[in-house]
C-alpha positions in Angstrom: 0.0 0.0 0.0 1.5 3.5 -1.0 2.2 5.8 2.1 2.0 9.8 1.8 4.7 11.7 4.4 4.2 15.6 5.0 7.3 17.2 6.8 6.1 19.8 9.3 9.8 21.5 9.3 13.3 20.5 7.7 16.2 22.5 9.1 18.3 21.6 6.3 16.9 22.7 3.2 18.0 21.3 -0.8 18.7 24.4 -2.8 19.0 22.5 -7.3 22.7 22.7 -8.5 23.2 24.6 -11.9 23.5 21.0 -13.5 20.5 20.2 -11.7 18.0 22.8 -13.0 19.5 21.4 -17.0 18.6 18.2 -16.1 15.6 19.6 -15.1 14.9 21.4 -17.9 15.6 18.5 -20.4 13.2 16.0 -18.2 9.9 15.1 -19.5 6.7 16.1 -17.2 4.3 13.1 -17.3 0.6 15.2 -17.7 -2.6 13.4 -17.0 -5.9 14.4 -17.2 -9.3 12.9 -16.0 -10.0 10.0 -17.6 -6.3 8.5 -17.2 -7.1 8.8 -13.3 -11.0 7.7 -13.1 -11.8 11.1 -11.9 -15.4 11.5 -11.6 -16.4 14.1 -8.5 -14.0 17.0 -9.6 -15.3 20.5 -11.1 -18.6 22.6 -9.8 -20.6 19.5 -10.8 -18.5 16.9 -8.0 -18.1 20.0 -5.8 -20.5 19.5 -2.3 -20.5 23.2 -1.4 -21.3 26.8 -3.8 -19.8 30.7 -2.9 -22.8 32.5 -2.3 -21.1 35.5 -2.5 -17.9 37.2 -2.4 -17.4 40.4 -0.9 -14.4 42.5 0.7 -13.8 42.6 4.2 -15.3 45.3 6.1 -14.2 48.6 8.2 -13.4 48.4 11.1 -15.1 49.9 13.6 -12.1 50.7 15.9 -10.9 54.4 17.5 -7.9 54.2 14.9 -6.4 57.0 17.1 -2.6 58.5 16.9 -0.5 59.1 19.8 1.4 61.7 19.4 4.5 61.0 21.8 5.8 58.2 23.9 4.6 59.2 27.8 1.1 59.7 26.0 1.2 55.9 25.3 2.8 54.7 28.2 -0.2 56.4 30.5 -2.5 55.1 27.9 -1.3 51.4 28.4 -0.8 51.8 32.4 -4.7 53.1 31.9 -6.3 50.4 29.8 -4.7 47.8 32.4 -5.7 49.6 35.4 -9.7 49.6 34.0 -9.4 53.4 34.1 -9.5 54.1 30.5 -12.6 53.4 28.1 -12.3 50.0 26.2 -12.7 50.2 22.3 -15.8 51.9 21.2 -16.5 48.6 19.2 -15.1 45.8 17.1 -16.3 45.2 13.5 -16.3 41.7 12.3 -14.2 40.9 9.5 -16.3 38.4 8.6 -19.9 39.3 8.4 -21.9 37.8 5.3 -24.1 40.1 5.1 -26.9 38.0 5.1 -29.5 38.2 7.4 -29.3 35.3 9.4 -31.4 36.8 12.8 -34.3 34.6 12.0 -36.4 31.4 13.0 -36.5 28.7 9.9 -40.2 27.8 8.6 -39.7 23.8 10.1 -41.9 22.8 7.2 -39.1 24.4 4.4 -35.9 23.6 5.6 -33.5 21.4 3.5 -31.7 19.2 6.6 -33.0 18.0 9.4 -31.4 16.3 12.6 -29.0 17.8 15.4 -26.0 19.6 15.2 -22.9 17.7 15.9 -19.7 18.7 17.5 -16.6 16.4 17.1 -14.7 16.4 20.3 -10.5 17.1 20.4 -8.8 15.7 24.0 -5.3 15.2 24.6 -3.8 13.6 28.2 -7.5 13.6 29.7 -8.1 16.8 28.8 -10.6 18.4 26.2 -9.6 21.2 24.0 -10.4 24.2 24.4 -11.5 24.6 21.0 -13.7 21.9 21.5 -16.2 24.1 24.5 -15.8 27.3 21.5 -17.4 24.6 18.8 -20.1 23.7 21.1 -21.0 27.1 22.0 -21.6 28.0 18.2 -23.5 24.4 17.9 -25.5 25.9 20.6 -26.4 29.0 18.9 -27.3 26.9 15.8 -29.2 24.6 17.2 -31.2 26.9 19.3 -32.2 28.7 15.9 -33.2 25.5 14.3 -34.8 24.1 17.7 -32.9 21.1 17.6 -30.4 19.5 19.7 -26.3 19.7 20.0 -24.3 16.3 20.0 -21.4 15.8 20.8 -18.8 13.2 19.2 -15.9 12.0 21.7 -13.8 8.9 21.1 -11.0 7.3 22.5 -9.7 5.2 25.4 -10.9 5.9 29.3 -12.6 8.8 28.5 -16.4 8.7 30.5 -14.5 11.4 33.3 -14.9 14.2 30.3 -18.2 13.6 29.2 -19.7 16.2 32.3 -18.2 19.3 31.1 -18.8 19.2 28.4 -22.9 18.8 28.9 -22.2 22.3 31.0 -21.1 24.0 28.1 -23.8 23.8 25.8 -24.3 19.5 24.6 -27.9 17.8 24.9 -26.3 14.2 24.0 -22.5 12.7 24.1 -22.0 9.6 22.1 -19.4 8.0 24.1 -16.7 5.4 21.5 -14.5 4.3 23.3 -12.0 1.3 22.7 -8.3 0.4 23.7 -7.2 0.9 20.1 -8.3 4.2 20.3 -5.2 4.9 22.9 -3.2 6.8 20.5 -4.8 9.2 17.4 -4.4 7.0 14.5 -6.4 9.2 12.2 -7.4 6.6 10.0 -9.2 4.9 13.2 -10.5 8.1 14.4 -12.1 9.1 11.1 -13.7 5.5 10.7 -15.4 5.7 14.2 -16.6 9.0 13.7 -17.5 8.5 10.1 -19.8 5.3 12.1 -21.6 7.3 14.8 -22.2 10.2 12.4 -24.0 7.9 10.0 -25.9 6.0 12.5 -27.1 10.1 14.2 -27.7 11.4 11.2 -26.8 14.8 12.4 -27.4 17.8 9.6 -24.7 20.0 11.2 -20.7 18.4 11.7 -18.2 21.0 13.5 -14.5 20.4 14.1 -11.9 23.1 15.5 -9.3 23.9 12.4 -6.7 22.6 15.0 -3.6 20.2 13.3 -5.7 17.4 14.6 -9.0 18.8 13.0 -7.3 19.4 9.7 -6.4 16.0 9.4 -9.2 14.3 10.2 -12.1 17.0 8.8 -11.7 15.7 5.3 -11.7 12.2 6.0 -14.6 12.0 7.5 -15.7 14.4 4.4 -14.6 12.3 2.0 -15.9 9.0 4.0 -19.5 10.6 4.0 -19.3 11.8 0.7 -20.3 15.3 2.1 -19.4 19.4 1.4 -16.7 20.5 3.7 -15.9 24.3 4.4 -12.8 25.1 5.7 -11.4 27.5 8.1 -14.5 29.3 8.7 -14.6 33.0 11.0 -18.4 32.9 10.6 -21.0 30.1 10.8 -25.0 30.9 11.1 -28.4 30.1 9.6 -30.2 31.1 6.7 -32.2 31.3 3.5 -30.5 30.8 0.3 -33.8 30.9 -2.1 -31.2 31.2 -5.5 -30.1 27.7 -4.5 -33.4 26.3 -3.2 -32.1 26.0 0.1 -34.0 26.9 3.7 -32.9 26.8 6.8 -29.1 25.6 6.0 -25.5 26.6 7.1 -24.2 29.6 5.9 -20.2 29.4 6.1 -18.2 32.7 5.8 -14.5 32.2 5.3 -11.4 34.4 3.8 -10.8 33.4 0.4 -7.9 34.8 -2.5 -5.4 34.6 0.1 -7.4 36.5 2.7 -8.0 39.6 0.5 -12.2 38.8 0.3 -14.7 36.9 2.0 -16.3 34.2 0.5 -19.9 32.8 2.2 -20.6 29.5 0.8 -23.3 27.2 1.6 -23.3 23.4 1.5 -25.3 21.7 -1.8 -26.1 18.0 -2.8 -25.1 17.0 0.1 -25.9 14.6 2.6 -24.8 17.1 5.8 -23.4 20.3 6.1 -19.4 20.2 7.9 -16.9 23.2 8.6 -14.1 23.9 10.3 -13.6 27.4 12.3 -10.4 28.6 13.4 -10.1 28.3 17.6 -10.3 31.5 18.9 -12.9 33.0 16.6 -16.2 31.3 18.5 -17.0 31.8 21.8 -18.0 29.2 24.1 -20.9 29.5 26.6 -20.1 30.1 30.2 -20.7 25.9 32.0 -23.8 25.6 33.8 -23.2 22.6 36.4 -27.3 22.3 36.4 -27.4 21.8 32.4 -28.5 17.7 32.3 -27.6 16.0 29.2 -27.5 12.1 28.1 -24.5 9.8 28.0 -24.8 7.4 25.5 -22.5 4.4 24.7 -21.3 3.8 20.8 -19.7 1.3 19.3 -16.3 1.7 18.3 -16.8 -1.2 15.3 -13.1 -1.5 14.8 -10.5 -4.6 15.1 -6.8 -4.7 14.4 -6.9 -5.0 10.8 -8.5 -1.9 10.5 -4.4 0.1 11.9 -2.6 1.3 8.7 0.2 3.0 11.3 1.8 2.1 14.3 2.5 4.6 16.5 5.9 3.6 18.0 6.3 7.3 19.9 4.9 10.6 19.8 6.6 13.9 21.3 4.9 16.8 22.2 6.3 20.8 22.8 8.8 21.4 26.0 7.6 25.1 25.9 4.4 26.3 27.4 2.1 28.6 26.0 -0.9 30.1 27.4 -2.3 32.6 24.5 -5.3 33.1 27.3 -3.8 36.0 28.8 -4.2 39.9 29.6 -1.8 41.0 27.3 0.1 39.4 24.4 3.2 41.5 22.8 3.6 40.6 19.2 6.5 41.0 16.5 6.2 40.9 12.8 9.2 41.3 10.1 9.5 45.0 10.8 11.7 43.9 14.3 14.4 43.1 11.3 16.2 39.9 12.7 15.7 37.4 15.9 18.3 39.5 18.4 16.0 42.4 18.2 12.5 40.4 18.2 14.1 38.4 21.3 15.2 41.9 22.9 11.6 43.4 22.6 9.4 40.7 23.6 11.7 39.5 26.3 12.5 43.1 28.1 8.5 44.0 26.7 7.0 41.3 28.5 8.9 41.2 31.7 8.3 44.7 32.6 4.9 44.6 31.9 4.5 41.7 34.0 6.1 42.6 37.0 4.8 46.1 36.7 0.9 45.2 36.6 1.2 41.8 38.0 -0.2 40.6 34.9 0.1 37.7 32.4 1.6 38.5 29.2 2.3 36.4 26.4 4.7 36.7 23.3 3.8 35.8 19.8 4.5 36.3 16.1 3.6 37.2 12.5 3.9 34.5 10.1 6.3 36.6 8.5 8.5 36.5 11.7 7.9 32.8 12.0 8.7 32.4 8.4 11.9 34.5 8.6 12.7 32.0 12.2 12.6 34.9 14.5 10.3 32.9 16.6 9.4 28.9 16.9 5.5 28.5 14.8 4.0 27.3 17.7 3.8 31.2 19.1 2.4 31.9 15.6 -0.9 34.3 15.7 -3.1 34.6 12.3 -5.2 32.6 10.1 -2.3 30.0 9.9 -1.8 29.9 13.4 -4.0 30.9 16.6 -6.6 33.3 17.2 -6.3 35.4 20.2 -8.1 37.4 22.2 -6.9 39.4 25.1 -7.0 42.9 26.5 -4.7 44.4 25.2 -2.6 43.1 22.1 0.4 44.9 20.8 1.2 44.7 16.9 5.2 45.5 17.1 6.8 46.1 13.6 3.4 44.3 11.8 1.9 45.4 8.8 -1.7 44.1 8.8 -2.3 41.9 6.7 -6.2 40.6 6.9 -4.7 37.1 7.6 -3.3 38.3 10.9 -6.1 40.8 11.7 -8.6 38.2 11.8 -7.1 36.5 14.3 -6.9 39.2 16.5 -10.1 40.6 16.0 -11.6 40.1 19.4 -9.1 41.8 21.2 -10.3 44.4 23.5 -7.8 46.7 22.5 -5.1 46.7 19.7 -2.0 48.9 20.4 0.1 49.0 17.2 3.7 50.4 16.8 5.2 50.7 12.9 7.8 53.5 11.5 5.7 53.1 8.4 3.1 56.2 8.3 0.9 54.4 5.5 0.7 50.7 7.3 -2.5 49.5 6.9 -2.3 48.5 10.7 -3.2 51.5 11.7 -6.4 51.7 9.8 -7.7 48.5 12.0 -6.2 49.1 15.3 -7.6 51.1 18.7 -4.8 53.4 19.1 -1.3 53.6 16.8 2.1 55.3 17.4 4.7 56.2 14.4 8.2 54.8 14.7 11.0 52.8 15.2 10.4 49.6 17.0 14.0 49.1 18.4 14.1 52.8 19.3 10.5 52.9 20.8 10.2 50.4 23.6 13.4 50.6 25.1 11.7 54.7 25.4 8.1 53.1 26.5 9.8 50.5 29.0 11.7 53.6 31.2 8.1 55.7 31.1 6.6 52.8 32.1 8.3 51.9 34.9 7.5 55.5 36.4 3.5 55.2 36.0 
């Protein structure tokens, strides 16, 4: 059986020789087309979902306001952290389909029917957090459909995380559970769930875009033979009468490299599925009183059914907690890693031990991309989604990939030496200048409020 192997990172990159690119350039490229693969579902007419519409992303709604010297911003940021300074005047979603979607569906109209299911993520006994944001949005759907939200969790000795997650928003957890469900073999995985979906019949499947959710997303998708939406910022209910459909998901998501926003709707389908980005939903505040049922599914799976062995799996040495007050952030305008490590490290110290908060460092993908800090601390549409009081854009252009991740920020503080950065068009408050030269300036007028 042929394998497929992805490489997450190589630190030792193959650059072609000059008698390398000739061979190139004399080899033959072996083109096929449909028929010499038996391709069938390919095209609009084997595609499960349709773009609505596309439209560009909208204004923000933030102060966009200039400070005009260094002590100005320091008592600004001392303010905001202290709770004696107004928060932002209002966030504008980035992501808004314009449709109307603040409605109740004629029951008698609607194209799907069943519950909305939520595909649960645990590592070491412990759900993920993205998991309680996806049930929190299956919550709002549901309660718009008046149906129910289900929730999918499989593994090995998992009944002790069943009760949380009933508090946060789930009417029923189907419970798979099996010994060679120990490790995440995703083939395994997708199977099970691809089983208890079919058997529920659920016209709503959400997964958190995590690494794990990427993976296993479109197998399931493919196993059901349903549409699958990727990456969505924006997930509601709606009327799509040009389509025939009632009462059906409508999935915002960026599209053209984040530049627009696609909404797109499932079609010929036999469920609706997406993916949204953690971060970007919020999840419902546990009620210990909610009551919910606990029911038992069958794994259906033997030995046979392994394609890997799992002989060991590593995880991160470093920490990160991205659920903080404060997060200082670097993009390619720091100009190499001394300088990004000098800012963030003497940045997020001082702050710290000032306010007796917790601050958190992160990263552009450009930063990442130019190794001026590991991807794991990476914050955009590739990476995480954030959301804390304050966030501070250091040397960052803003690019829609980035804001959208950030976009539930209380407050965004951004510092660039270039007057035209579009930053500063989607930010709360914005100061002109040299990074390097600027907080080193900002830390001593700190230290005095």
């Amino acid at each position: 059986m042929p394998a497929l192997l992805t490489v997450a990172k190589y630190d030792y990159p193959l650059y072609p020789s000059f008698s390398a690119t000739r061979r190139a350039e004399k080899t033959e490229i072996i083109k096929w087309n449909n028929s010499d693969i038996n391709a069938t579902c390919i095209g609009l007419n084997g595609s499960k979902t349709r773009v609505i519409k596309v439209f560009p992303p909208l204004k923000t709604a933030r102060k966009c306001q200039k400070i005009s010297d260094i002590p100005e911003l320091a008592k600004l940021i001392s303010n905001i952290i202290k709770n004696e300074y107004p928060l932002t005047s209002g966030k504008k979603s980035n992501t808004n389909s314009g449709l109307c979607t603040d409605y109740k569906p004629d029951p008698l109209k609607v194209s799907y029917k069943g519950e909305v299911g939520v595909i649960a993520e645990h590592y070491d006994s412990i759900i993920n957090p993205s998991t309680f944001e996806m049930i929190g949005k299956a919550r709002e759907l549901a309660d718009t459909l008046n149906s129910k939200v289900n929730v999918f969790i499989a593994g090995n000795c998992i009944k002790n995380m069943t009760e949380e997650l009933i508090y946060s928003g789930a009417d029923n957890i189907y419970i798979i559970e099996n010994k060679l469900l120990k490790d995440f073999e995703v083939s395994l995985y997708a199977k099970v769930y691809s089983n208890a979906i079919k058997k529920t019949n659920p016209q709503i499947v959400l997964l958190a875009a995590t690494p794990l959710g990427r993976i296993l997303a479109p197998m399931i998708s493919y196993t059901l033979k349903c549409g699958l939406t990727a990456d969505c910022t924006e997930l509601s209910i709606g009327d799509i009468p040009g389509f025939n459909l009632f009462g059906v998901l409508i999935q915002t998501r960026p599209a053209l490299g984040g530049n627009v926003m696609a909404t797109i709707c499932t079609k010929d389908s036999p469920l609706q599925m997406a993916t949204a980005r953690p971060g970007i939903m919020k999840r419902f505040p546990p009620n210990p009183l909610r009551k919910g049922m606990m029911i038992k599914s069958d794994a259906d799976i033997k030995d046979k059914d392994i394609r890997l062995n799992i002989i060991k799996t590593e995880t991160a040495n470093e920490k990160i907690d991205f659920n903080v007050e404060l997060i200082v952030s670097c993009g390619k305008g720091v100009k190499n890693k001394k300088n990004f490590d000098n800012i963030t490290q003497s940045f997020c110290k001082t702050i710290s031990e000032k306010f007796n908060i917790r601050v958190e460092k992160g990263g552009s993908r450009a930063a990442v991309e130019h190794g001026y800090i590991d991807r794991i601390y990476q914050i955009g549409q590739t990476g995480t989604a954030v959301s804390p009081k304050i966030y501070f854009a250091l040397g960052i252009s803003g690019a829609i990939q980035h804001m959208i991740a950030i976009n539930n920020a209380e407050n965004i503080i951004a510092i660039n030496k270039d007057p035209d950065a579009s930053i500063f068009k989607q930010c709360d408050y914005y100061y002109i200048g040299n990074v390097e030269e600027v907080i080193p300036t900002l830390i001593k007028y700190l230290i005095k409020e």
